[in-house]
N, C-alpha and C positions, 0 to 999 in steps of 0.2 A: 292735081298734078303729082300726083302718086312716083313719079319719076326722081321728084326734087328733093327726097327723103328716103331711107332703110326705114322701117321699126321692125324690130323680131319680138314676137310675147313669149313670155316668159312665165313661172307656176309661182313667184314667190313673188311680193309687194315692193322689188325694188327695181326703177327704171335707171336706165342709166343714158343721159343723154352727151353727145360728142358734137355738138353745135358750130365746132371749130373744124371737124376732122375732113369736111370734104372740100377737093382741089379744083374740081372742073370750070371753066368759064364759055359759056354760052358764047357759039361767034360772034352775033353781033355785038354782044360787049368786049370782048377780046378785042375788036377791029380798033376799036376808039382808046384802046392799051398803048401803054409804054410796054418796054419788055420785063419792066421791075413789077409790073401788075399782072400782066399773061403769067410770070411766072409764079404767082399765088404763093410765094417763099413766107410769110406769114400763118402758114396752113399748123395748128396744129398737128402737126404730121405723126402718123400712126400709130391712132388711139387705137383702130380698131386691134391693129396686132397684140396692141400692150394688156387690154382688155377681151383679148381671143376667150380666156377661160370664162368669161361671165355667163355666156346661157348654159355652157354645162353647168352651173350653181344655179340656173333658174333665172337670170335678171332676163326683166324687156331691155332692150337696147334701142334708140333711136340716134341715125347719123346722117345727117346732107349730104347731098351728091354735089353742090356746087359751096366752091371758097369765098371767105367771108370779106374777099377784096370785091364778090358781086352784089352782098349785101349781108351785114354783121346779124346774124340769130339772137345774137347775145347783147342786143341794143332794144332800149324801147323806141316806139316809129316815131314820138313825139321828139325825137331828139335830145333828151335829157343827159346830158354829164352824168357818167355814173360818179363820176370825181370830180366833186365841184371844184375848180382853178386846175386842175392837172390838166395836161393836154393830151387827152382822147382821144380815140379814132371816132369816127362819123359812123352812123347807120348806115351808108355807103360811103368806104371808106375810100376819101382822094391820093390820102399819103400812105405811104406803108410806114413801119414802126422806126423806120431811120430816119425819115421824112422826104424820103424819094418820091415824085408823082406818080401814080399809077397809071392816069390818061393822058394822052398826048392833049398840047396847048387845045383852049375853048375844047374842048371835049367833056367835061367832067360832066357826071349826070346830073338832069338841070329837077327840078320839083315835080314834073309830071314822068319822067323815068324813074326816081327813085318810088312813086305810088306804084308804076308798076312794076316792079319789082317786089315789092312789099305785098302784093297781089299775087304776083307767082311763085315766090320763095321764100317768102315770111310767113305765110298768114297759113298757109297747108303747114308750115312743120310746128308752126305753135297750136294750129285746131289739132293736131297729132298728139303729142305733147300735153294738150289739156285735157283731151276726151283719152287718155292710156291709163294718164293721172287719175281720173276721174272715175273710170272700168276698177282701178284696182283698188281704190277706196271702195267702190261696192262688193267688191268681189273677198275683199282679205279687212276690211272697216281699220286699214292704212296705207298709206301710200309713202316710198323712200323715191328720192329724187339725187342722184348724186350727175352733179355737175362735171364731167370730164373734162379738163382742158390740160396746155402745156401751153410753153413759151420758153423763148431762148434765156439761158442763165444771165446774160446781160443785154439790157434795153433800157438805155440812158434816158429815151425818152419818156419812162415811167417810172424809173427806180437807178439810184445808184449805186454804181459796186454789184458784187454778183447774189442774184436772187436767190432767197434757202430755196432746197431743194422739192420739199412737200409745202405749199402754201394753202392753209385750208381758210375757207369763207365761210361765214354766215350771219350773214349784213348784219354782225357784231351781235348776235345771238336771238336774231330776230327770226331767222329762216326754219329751225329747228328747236327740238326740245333741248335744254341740258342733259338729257338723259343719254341722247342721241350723239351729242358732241364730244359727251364725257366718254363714251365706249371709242371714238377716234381718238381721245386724247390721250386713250390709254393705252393704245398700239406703240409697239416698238419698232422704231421705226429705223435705229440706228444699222447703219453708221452716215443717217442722212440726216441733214438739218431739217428745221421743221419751223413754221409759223404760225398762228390763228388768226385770221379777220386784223392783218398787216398790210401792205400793201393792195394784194387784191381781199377783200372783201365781200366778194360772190356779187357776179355782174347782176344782170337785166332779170335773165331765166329765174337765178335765186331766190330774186328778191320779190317776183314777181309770183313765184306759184309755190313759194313755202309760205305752209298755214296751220304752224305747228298746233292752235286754238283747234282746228278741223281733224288733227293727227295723218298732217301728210307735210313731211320733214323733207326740208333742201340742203345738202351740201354739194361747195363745189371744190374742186382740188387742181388749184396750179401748180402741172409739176413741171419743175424745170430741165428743159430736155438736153440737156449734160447729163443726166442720168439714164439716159436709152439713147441714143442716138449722135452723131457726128454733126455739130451743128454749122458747119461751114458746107459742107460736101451736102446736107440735108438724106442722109442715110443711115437706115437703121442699124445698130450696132446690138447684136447678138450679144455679143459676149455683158457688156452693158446692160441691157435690158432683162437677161435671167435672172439679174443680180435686185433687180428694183421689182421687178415685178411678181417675186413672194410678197413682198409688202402691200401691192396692190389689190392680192386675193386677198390678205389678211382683211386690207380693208374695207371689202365688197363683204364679205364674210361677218364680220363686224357688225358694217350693215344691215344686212340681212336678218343677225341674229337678232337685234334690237328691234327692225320691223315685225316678225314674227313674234316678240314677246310685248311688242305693245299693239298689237290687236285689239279693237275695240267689240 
């Protein structure tokens, strides 16, 4: 289902996935919606703009067509808490991040809808995702993985008070080299706040398919979307976003140049 995914290839060893960015919801899940769920308001919303420059630098890019209120990318299917005792969203998520229903009453997806689902929307964009990874370990002997996402500057239900604005992951320096973290660490990134492996800690994808021993490095970066966007209205703010996203090339850039000098 080539439909359920973007990938664009790219000439240099870093992909860039946006696992959050896509809004669409298939009708028949739509029909069994509240209107807090049809409206996919949880949607990472406009990585792709924010990250428009990356294939002119070369990155593969990979994005969903469908919103992660029809099934989370960035969950393993086992169901595991990426946050043992925080309250999570589900691999098919019932609440949205305020804890409004998504499905109308008895409706929620029962265990033979969520398989499939994980069959039609899960399992094509992580075999995508693993075999890109995989191509460019053979192709470049490393592979960069940087995790795109965002989230609204404040969500009680994960954190409180308002979130720094850069929050980078790597399941506390498991996912990537220090070599790799230290060139992000050393970006200037003012006049934004910034975090490491705080709060988020690089979800599922992260943790899952960085293998720094193999030299194919995961980072992932939550940025908090008060720095590009109107987060009530859910619209992207130009003026905003010129302003953050030098610092985004910097960081792809970063990347990149760290993958080309550690070529195996």
């Amino acid at each position: 289902m080539t439909d359920s995914f973007t990938l664009t290839s790219g000439n240099v060893p870093l992909l860039i996935s946006m696992p959050h960015n896509g809004h669409a919801i298939p009708d028949d899940i739509a029909a069994t919606m509240t209107d807090d769920g049809r409206s996919s308001r949880d949607t990472d919303w406009f990585k792709d703009k924010l990250y428009d420059f990356a294939q002119a630098l070369g990155a593969y890019t990979i994005s969903p067509t469908y919103s992660r209120f029809v099934i989370d990318l960035n969950r393993d299917t086992a169901g595991t808490n990426l946050y043992p005792g925080a309250n999570s969203t589900e691999l098919c998520p019932t609440t949205a991040f305020d804890l409004a229903p998504l499905y109308q009453d008895g409706k929620q997806p029962n265990a033979e809808e969520v398989d499939r689902r994980i069959a039609l929307y899960w399992q094509p964009y992580h075999q995508a995702l693993a075999a890109t990874l995989t191509e460019m370990k053979a192709k470049f002997g490393v592979a960069v993985l940087l995790e795109a996402h965002s989230i609204q500057s404040h969500v009680p239900r994960f954190f409180e008070g308002r979130l720094p604005d850069f929050n980078f992951g790597t399941a506390d320096g498991a996912s990537c080299s220090p070599a790799m973290l230290q060139a992000v660490e050393n970006l200037d990134l003012m006049p934004y706040s910034r975090t490491t492996n705080g709060r988020f800690k690089g979800g599922f994808i992260t943790r899952e398919y960085g293998d720094p021993e193999n030299n194919i490095h995961a980072l992932q970066l939550e940025l908090s979307q008060i720095t590009y966007m109107d987060e009530q209205a859910l619209t992207y703010n130009e003026e905003l976003a010129k302003k953050v996203k030098p610092k985004l090339k910097a960081m792809v850039e970063a990347l990149i140049s760290f993958a080309q000098q550690a070529k195996t």
